[in-house]
C-alpha positions as CSV (number, residue, x, y, z in Angstrom):
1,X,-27.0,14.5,-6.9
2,X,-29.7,12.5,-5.1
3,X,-27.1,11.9,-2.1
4,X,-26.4,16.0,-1.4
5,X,-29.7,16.7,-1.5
6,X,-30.4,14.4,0.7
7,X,-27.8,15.5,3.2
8,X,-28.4,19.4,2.6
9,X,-32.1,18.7,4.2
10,X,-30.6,16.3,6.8
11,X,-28.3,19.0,8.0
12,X,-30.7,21.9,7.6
13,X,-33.3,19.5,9.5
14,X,-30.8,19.3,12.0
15,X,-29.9,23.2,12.3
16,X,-33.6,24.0,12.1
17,X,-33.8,21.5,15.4
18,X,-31.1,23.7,16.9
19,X,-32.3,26.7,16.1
20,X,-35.7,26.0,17.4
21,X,-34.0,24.4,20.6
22,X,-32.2,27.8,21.2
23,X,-34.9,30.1,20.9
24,X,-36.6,28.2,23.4
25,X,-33.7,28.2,25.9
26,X,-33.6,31.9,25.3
27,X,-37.6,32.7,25.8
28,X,-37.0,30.3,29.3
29,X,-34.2,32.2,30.5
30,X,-35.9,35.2,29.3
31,X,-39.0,34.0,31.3
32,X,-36.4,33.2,34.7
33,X,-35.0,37.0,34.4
34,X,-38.8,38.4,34.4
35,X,-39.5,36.3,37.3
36,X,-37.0,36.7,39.3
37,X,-37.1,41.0,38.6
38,X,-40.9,40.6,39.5
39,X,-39.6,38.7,43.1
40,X,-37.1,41.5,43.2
41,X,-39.2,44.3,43.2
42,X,-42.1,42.9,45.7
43,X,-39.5,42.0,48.3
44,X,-37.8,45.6,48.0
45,X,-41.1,47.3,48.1
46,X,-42.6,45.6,51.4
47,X,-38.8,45.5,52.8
48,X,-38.8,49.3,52.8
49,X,-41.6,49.1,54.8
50,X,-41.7,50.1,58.8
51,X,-43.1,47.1,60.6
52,X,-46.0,49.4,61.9
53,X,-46.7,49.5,57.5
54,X,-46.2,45.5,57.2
55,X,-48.3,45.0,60.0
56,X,-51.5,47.5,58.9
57,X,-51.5,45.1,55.9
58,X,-51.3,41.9,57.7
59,X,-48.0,41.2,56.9
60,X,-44.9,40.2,59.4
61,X,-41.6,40.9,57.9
62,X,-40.7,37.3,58.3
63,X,-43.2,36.9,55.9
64,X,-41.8,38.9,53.7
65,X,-40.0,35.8,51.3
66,X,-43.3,34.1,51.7
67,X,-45.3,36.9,50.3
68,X,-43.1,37.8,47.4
69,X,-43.2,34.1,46.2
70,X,-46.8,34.0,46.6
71,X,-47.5,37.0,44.5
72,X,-45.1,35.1,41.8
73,X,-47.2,32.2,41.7
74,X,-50.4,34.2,41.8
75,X,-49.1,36.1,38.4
76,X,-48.3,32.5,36.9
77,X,-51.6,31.4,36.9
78,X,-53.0,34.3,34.9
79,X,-50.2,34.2,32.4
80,X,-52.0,31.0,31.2
């Protein structure tokens, strides 16, 4: 009896690993997605710009890459 106790809480040790494993391959992947859409959605919005726009705000549309990865990192560190 001793014995399939024991292995019972081995192997639901082991799927609790998994399980916990999983969710956190989930909430990264969920974390790339929202990252990436966030990228997305800068570079579209200055990209629809005219290049008279881009350059009132300083900004030259070879820059625009540049900027939309900036902004990415900027909302990184005030996630922490």
């Amino acid at each position: 009896m001793t014995m399939a106790i024991s292995r019972g809480t081995t192997l639901s040790s082991a799927l609790d690993g998994l399980h916990h494993t999983y969710d956190g391959m989930r909430r990264r992947v969920a974390q790339i997605k929202a990252r990436r859409a966030a990228y997305n959605r800068t570079f579209t919005e200055l990209n629809v710009l005219s290049d008279r726009e881009l350059s009132d705000i300083g900004i030259a549309r070879y820059d625009i890459r540049r900027v939309a990865s900036e902004e990415l990192s900027k909302e990184q560190t005030y996630e922490v």
